[in-house]
MDAnalysis code that builds the backbone (N, CA, C; Angstrom):
import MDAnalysis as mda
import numpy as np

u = mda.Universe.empty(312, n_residues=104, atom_resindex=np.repeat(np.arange(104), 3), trajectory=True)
u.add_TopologyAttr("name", ["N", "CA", "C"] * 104)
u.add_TopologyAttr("resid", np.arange(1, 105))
u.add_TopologyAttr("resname", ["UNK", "UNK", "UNK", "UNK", "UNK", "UNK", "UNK", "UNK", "UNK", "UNK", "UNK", "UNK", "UNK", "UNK", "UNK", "UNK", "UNK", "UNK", "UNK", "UNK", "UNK", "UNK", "UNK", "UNK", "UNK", "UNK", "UNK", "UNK", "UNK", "UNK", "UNK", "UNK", "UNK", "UNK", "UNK", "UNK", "UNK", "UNK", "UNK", "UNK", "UNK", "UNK", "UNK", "UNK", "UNK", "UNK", "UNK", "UNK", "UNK", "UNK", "UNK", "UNK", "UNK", "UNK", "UNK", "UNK", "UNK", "UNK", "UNK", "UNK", "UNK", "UNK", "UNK", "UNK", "UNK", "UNK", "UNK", "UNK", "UNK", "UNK", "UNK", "UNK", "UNK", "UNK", "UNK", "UNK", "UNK", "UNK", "UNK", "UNK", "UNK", "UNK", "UNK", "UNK", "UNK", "UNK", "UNK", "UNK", "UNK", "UNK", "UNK", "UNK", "UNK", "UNK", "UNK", "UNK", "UNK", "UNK", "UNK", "UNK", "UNK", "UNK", "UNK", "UNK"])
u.atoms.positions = np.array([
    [27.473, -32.259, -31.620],
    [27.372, -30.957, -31.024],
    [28.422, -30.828, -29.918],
    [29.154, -29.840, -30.065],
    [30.023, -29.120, -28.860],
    [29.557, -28.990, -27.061],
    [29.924, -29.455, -26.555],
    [29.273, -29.044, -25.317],
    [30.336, -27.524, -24.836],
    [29.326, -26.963, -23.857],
    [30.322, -25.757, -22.846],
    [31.279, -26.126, -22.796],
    [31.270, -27.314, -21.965],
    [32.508, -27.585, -21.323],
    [33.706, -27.957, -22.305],
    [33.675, -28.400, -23.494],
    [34.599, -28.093, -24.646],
    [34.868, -27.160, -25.248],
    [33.955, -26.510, -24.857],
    [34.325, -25.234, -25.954],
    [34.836, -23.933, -24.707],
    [34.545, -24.340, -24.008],
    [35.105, -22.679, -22.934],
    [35.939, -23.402, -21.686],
    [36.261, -24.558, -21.577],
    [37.037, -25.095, -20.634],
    [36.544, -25.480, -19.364],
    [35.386, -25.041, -18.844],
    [34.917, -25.239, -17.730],
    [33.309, -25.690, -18.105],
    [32.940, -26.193, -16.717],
    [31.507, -26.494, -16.826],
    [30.525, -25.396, -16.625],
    [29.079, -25.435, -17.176],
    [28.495, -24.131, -17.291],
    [27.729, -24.118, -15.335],
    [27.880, -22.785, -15.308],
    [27.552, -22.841, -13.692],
    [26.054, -23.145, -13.479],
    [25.948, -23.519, -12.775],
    [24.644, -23.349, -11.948],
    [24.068, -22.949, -10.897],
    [23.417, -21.978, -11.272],
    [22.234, -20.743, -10.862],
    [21.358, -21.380, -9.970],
    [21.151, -20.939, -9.254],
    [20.186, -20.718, -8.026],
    [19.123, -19.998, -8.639],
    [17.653, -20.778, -8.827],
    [17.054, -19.900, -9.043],
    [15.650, -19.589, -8.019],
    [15.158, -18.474, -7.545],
    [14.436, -18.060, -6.748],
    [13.724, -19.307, -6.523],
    [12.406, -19.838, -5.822],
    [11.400, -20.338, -5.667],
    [10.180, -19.655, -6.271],
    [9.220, -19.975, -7.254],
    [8.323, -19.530, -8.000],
    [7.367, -18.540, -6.594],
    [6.932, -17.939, -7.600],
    [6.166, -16.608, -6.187],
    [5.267, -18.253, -5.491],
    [4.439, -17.192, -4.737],
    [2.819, -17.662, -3.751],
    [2.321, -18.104, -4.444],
    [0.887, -19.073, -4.708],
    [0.221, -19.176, -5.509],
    [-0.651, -18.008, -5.282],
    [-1.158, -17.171, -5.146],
    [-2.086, -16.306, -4.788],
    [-2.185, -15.487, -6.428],
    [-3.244, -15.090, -6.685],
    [-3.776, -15.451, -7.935],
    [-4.161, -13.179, -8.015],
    [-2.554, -13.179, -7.790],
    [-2.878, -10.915, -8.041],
    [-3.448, -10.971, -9.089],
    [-3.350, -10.884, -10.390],
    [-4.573, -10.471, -11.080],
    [-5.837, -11.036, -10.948],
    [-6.310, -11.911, -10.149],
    [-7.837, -11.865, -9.926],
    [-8.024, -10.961, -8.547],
    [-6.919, -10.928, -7.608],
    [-7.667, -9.945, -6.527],
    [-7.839, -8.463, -7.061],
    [-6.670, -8.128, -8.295],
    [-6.932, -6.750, -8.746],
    [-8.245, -6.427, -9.687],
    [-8.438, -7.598, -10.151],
    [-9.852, -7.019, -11.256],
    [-11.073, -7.378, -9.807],
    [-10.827, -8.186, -9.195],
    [-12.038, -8.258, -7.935],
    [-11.704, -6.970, -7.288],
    [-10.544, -5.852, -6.539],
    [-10.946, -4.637, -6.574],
    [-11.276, -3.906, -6.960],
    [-10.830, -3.937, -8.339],
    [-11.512, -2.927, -9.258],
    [-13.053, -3.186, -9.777],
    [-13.808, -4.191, -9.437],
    [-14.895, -4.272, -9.560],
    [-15.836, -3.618, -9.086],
    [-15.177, -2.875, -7.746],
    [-15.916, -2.336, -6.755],
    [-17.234, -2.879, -6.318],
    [-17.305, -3.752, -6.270],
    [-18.450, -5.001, -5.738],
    [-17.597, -5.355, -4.764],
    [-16.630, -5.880, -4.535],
    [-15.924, -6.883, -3.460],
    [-14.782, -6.074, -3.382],
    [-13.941, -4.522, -2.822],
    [-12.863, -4.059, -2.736],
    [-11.798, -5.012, -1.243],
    [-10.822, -5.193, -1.677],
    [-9.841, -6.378, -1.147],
    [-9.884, -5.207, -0.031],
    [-9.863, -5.915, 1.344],
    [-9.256, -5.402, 2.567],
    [-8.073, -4.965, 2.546],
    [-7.541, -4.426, 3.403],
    [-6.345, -3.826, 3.924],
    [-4.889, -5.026, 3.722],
    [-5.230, -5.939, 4.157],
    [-4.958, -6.996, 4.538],
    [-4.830, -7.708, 3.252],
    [-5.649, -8.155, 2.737],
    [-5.666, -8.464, 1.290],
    [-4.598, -8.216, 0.308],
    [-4.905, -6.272, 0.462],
    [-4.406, -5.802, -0.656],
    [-2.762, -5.686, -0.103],
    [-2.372, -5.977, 0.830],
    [-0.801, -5.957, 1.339],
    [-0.585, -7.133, 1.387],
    [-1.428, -8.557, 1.042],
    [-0.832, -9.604, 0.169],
    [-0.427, -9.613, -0.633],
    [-1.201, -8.954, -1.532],
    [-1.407, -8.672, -3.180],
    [-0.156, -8.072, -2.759],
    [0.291, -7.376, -2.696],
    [1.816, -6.197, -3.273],
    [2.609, -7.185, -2.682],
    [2.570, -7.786, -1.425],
    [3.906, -8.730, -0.947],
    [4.230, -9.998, -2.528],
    [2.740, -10.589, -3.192],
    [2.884, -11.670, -4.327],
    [3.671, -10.960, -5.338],
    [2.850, -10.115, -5.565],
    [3.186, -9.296, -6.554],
    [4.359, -9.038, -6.969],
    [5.044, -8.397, -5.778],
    [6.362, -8.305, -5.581],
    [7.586, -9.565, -5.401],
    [6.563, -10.742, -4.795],
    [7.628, -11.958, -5.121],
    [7.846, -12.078, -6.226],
    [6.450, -12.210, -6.898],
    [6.491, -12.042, -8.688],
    [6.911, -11.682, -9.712],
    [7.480, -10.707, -9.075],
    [8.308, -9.655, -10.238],
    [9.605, -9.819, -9.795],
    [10.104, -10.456, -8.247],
    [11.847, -10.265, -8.304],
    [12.149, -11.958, -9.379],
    [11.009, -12.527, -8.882],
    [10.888, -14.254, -9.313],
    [11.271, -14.202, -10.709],
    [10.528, -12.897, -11.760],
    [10.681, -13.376, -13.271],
    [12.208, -12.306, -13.324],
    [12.615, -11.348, -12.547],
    [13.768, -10.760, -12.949],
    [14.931, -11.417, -12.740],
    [14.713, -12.528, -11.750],
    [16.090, -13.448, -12.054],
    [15.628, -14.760, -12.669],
    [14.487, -14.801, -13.275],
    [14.486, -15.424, -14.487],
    [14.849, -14.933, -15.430],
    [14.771, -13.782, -16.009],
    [15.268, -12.502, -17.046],
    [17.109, -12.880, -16.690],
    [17.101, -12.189, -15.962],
    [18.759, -12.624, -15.407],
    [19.759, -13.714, -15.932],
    [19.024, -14.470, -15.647],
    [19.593, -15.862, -15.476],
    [19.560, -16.767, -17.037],
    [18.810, -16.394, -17.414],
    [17.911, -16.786, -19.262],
    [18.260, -15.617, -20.320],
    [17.854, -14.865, -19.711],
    [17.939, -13.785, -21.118],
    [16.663, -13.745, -21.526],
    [15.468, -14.121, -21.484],
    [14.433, -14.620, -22.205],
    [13.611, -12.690, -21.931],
    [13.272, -12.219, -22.861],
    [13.058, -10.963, -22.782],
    [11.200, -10.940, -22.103],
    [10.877, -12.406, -22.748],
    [9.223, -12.769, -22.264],
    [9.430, -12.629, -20.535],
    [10.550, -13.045, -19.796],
    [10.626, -12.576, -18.798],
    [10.498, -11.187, -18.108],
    [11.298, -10.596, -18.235],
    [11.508, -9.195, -18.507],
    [9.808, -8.640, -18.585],
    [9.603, -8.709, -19.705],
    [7.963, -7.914, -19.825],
    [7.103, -8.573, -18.743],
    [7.374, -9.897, -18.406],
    [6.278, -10.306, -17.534],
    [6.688, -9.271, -15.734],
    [8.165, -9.625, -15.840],
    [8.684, -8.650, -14.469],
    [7.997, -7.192, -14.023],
    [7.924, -6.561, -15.751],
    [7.291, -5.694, -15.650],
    [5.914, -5.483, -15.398],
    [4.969, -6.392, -15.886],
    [4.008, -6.286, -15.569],
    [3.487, -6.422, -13.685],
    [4.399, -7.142, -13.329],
    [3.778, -7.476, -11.870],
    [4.415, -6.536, -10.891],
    [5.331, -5.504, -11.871],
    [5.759, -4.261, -11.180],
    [4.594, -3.306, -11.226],
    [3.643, -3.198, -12.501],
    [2.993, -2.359, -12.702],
    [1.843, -2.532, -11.980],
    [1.913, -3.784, -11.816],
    [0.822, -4.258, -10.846],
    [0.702, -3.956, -9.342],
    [1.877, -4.298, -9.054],
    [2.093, -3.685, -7.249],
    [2.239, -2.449, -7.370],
    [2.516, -1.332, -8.124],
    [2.330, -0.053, -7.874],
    [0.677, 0.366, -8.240],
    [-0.213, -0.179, -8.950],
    [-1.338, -0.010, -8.904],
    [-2.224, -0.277, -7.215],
    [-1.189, -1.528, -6.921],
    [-1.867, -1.891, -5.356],
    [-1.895, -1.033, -4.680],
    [-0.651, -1.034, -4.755],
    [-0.017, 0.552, -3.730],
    [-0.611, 1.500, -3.784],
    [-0.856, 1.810, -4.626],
    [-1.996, 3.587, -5.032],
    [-3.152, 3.363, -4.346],
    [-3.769, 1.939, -4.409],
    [-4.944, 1.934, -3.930],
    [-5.083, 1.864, -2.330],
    [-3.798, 1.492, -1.528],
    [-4.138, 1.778, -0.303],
    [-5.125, 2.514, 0.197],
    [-5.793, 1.994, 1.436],
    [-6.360, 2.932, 2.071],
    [-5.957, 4.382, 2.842],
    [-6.516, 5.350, 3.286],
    [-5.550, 6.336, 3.624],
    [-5.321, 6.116, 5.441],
    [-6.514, 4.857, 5.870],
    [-5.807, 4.127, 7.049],
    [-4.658, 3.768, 7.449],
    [-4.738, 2.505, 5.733],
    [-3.226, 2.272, 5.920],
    [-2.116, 2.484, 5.549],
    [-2.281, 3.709, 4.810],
    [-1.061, 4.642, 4.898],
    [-0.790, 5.254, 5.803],
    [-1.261, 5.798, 6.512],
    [-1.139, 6.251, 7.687],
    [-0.605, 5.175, 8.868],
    [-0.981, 4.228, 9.064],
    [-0.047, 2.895, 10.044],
    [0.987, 2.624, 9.394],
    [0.954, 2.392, 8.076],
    [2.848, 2.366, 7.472],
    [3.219, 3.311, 7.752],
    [2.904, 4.756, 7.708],
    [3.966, 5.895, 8.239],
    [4.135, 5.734, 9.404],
    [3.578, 5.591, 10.739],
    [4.146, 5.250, 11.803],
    [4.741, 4.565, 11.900],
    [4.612, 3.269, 11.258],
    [5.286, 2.133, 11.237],
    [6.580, 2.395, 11.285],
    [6.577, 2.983, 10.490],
    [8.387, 3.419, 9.534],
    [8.775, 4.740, 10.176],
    [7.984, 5.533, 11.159],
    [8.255, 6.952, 11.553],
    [8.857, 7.919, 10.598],
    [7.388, 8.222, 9.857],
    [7.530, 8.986, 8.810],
    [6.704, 10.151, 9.257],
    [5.910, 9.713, 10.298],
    [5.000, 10.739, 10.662],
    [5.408, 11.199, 11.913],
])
């Protein structure tokens, strides 16, 4: 077998790849909110979107970097996921992120 480096002249680069998200386990805090038995705090649920969101840049430069399209759909999913978080904010803490950010 051919290696890269014979066949294209140079050695194949190497990628930096993110650090795997948090362990923090977003789809169990999202079906535990949506249970409405145990709704995630404020606090909680702005973990959840911070994982979430590691989660999804984590598999897009796995997508990136691979090609692997199983990436990609998973990226997507933990996109679809932190915008579900997001919706569910409280209207507390929407209201302290708009100050936050002086939106209000």
């Amino acid at each position: 077998m051919v290696s890269f480096a014979e066949m294209f002249g140079e050695e194949l680069p190497q990628i930096q790849s993110p650090p795997p998200p948090a362990s923090v386990s977003v789809g169990q805090e999202l079906q535990r909110d949506q249970s409405c038995n145990e709704p995630l705090t404020d606090e909680e649920r702005e973990d959840a979107i911070r994982a979430a969101g590691e989660a999804m840049c984590h598999s897009y430069a796995e997508w990136d970097h691979y090609g692997c399209f199983d990436d990609h759909a998973t990226a997507r999913q933990h996109e679809r996921l932190m915008k579900r978080l997001i919706l569910g904010r409280s209207p507390t803490m929407v209201a302290r992120l708009e100050r936050e950010r002086g939106l209000v």
